[in-house]
C-alpha positions in Angstrom: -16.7 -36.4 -21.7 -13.7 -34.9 -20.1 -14.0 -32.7 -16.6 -12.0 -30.0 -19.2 -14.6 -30.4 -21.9 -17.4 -30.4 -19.7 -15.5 -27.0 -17.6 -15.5 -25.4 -21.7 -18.8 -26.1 -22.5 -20.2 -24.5 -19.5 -18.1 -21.4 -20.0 -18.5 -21.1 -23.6 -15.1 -21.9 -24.9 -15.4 -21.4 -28.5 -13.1 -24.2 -29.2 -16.4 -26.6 -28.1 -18.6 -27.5 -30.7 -22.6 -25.8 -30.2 -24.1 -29.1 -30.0 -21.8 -30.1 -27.0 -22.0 -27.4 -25.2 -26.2 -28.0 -25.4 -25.7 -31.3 -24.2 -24.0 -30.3 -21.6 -25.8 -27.4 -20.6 -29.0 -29.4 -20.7 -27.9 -32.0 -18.4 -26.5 -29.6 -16.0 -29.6 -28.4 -15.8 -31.6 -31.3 -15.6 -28.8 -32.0 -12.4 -29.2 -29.1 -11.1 -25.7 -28.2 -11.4 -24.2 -25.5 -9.8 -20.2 -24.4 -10.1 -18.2 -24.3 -7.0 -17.1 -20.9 -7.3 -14.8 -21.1 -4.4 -13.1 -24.2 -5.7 -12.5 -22.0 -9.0 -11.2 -18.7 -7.5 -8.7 -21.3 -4.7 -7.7 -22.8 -7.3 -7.2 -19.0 -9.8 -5.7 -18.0 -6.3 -8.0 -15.0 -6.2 -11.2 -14.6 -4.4 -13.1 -11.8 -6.8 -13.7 -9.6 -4.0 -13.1 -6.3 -2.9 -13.1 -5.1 1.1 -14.6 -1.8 1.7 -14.0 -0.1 5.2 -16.0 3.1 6.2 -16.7 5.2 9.0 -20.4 5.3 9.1 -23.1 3.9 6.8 -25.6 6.0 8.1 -23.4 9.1 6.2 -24.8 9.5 2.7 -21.3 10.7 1.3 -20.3 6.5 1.9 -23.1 5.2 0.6 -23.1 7.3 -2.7 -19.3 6.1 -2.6 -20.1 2.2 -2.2 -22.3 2.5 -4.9 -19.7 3.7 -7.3 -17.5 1.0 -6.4 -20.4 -1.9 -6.8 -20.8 -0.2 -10.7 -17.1 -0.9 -11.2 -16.7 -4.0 -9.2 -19.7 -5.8 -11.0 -18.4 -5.1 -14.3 -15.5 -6.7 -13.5 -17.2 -9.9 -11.9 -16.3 -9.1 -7.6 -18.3 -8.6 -5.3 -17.7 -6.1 -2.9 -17.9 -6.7 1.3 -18.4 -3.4 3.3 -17.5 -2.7 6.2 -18.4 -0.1 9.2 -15.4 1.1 11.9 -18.0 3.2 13.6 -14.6 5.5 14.0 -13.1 2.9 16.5 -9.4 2.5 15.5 -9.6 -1.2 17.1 -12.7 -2.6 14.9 -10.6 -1.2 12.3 -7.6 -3.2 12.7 -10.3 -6.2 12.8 -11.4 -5.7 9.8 -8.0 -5.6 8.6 -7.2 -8.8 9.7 -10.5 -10.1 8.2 -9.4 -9.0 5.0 -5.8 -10.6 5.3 -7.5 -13.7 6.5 -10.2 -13.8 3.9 -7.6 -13.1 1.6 -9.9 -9.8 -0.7 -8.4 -9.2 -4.0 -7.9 -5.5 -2.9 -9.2 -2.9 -0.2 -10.2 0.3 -0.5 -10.5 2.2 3.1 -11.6 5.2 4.8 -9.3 6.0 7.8 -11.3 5.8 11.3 -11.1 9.3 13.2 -9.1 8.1 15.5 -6.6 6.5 13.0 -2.8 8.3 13.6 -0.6 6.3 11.1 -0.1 3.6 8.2 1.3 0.9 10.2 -2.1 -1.3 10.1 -2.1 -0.5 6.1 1.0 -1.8 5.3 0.0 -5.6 6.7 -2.3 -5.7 4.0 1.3 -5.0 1.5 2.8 -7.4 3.5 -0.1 -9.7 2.4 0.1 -8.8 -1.3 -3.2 -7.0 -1.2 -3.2 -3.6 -2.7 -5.3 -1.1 -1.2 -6.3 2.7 -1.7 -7.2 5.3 0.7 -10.6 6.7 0.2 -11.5 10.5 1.1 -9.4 10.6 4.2 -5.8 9.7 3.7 -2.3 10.3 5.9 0.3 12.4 4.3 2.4 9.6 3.1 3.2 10.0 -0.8 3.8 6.5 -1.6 0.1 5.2 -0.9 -2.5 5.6 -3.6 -5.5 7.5 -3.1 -8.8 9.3 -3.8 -10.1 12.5 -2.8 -12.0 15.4 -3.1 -10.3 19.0 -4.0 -10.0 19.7 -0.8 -8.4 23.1 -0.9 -10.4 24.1 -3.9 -14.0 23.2 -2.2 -12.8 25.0 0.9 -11.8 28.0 -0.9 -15.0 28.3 -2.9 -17.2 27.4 0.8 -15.4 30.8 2.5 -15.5 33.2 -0.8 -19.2 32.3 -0.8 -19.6 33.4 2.4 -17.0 36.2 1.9 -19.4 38.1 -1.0 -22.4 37.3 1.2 -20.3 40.4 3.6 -18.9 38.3 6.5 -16.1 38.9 7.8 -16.4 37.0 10.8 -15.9 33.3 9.3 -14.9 30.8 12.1 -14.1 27.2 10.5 -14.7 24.1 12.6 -11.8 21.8 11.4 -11.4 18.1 11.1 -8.6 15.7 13.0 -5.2 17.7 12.0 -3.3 14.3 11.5 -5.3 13.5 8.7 -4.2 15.5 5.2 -7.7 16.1 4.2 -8.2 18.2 7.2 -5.1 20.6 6.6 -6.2 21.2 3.2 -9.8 22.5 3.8 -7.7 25.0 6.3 -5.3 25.9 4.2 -8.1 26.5 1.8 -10.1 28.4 4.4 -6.8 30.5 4.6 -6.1 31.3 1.2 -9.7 32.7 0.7 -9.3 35.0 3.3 -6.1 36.4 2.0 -7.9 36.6 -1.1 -10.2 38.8 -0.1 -7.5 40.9 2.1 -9.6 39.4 5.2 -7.4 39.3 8.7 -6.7 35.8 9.5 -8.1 35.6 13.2 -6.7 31.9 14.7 -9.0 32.5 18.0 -11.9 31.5 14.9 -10.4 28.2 14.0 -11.4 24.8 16.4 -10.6 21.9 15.9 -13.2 18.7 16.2 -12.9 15.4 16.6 -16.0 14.9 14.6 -18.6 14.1 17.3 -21.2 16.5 18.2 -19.9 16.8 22.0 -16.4 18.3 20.7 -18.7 20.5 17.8 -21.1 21.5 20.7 -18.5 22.9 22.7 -16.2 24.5 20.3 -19.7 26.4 19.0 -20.0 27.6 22.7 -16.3 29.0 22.9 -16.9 30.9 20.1 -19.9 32.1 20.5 -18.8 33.2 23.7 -15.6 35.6 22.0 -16.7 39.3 22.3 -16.4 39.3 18.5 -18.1 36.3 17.6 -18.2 34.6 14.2 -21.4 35.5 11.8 -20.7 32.3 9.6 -19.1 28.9 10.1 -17.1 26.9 7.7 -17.5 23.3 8.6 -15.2 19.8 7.4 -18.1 18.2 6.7 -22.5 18.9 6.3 -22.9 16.3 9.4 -20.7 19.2 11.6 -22.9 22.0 10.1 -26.3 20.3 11.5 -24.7 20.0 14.7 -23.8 23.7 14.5 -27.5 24.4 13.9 -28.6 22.3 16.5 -26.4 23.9 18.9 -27.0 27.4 17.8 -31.4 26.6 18.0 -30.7 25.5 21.7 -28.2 27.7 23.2 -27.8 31.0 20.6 -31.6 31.1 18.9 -31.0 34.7 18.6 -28.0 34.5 16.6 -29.6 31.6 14.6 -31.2 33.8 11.7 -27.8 35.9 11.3 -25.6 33.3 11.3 -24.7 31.2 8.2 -23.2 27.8 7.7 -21.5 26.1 4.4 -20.0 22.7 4.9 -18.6 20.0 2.8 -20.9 17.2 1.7 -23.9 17.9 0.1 -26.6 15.6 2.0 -30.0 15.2 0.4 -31.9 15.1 3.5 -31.2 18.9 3.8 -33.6 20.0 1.7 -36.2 19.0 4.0 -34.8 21.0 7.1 -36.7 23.9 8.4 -33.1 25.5 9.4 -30.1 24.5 7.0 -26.9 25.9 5.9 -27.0 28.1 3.2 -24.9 25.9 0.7 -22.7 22.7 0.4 -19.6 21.9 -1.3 -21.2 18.6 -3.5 -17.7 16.2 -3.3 -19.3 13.8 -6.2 -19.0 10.9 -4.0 -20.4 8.4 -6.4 -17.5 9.2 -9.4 -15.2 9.4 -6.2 -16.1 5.8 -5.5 -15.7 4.6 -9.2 -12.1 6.2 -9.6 -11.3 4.4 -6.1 -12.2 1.2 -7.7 -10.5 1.4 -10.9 -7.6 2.6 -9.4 -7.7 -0.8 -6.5 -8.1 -2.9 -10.3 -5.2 -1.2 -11.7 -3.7 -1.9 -8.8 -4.8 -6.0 -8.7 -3.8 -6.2 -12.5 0.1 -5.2 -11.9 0.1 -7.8 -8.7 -1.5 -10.6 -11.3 1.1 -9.8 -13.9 4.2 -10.0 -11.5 5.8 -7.5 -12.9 9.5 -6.3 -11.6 8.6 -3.0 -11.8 7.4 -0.6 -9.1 4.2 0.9 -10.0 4.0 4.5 -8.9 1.3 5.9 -6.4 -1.6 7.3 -8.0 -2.8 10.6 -6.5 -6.7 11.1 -7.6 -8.4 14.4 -7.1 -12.1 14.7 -8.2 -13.3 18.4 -8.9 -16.1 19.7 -6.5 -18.9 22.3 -6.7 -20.6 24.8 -4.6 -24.6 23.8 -4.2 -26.2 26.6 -2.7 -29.5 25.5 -0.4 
């Protein structure tokens, strides 16, 4: 037979008669036969693989995520290669490179913390790989993305917390370069005009994510001769550093002072001291729209079409869980 007969029968080209593709099938069998996947996809001039860059595996909000890009990705035949930056903006222009190098079908990427523009991103255009930004993203309008309702989760955190009678609400902020950070303020903001509430900037910090910079900022304003009866945190991580802090240093404010964050983390439930509720982001569906937005993505680039295709802006609802 033919190498291009014996490739049908194997791959169940209904132009090959049943009984050849048996014989075939038996004898590659008997031979042990296993396709050279890599030979195929070199010579398709694809790889079927997706790079995945996150901050932190050790954060449940990414690993929900990953897993809704595996469901995705597997119906489609990739595999998926994740990677950690551990917030260092130099591992993450590694990985970058990796990707180029290994030549992925398409990225989809959580910015590192540290992370202050697109300039890395666009090697991977230059490359012809598409990518999407992934819960964090820069304000740039012409890259896609996926995130969470960022205004709308913040605004439902600080109302909460508003009808449970505080008036005192500080909010412990991410990175301000980073767009996802601006919104939960601005959402913070708009729920205390809302509720006629004076804005009071002296409550606001900003935190580079690591409990050091949320450990001090939880001492300045604990410290103010008004201090705050609630906190508003970026993210559920913050929050348990907030209670950590407020146990060791502030244990008599500790049972008057409540916390909402975004991220609902399952561990929580097993804490003795918690925050009182959790914007839930729906990581997992976050994930799946970020993958079949990277395959819309990979099936303009295989068509070659002229055309431009416009950036897709994704925002998945979110809910208030209350603890």
């Amino acid at each position: 037979m033919s190498v291009s007969t014996v490739s049908k029968a194997l791959n169940d080209n209904p132009l090959i008669s049943a009984l050849t593709k048996e014989r075939v099938k038996k004898l590659a069998k008997e031979w042990n036969y296993i396709p050279n996947e890599a030979a195929r996809h070199f010579k398709q001039s694809k790889s079927y693989t997706l790079g995945v860059i996150v901050p932190d595996l050790l954060d449940q909000f990414y690993v929900l995520a990953v897993n809704g890009i595996e469901k995705v990705a597997s119906k489609k035949n990739y595999n998926v290669i994740v990677s950690q930056t551990h917030e260092d903006a130099d591992i993450e222009e590694k990985l970058i490179e990796n990707m180029i190098k290994n030549r992925v079908d398409g990225a989809i990427i959580t910015v590192s913390k540290n992370t202050k523009n697109v300039e890395r991103f666009q090697r991977l255009t230059y490359a012809g790989i598409p990518f999407v930004f992934f819960a964090r993203y820069f304000s740039e309008q012409e890259y896609d993305y996926v995130s969470t309702d960022n205004v709308g989760g913040a605004k439902k955190a600080v109302e909460y917390l508003l009808k449970r009678g505080h008036k005192r609400i500080a909010h412990l902020m991410g990175p301000s370069f980073l767009k996802t950070s601006i919104q939960r303020y601005n959402g913070y903001v708009d729920a205390l005009m809302k509720y006629k509430v004076s804005f009071d900037p002296a409550l606001v910090e900003e935190v580079d994510l690591s409990p050091e910079q949320t450990y001090a900022a939880v001492r300045r304003l604990m410290q103010l001769d008004n201090p705050p009866t609630a906190f508003f945190t970026f993210k559920n991580y913050i929050s348990l550093d907030v209670i950590k802090i407020l146990k060791q240093e502030f244990s008599q404010q500790l049972e008057k002072t409540e916390v909402v964050g975004f991220g609902n983390l399952p561990l929580i439930q097993y804490l003795d001291y918690k925050p009182i509720a959790a914007i839930d982001e729906n990581s997992f569906r976050m994930g799946e729209k970020a993958a079949e937005l990277i395959f819309e993505n990979i099936e303009h680039n295989d068509k070659e079409l002229e055309e431009e295709r416009p950036a897709q802006h994704m925002r998945i609802p979110c809910r208030l869980i209350m603890y």
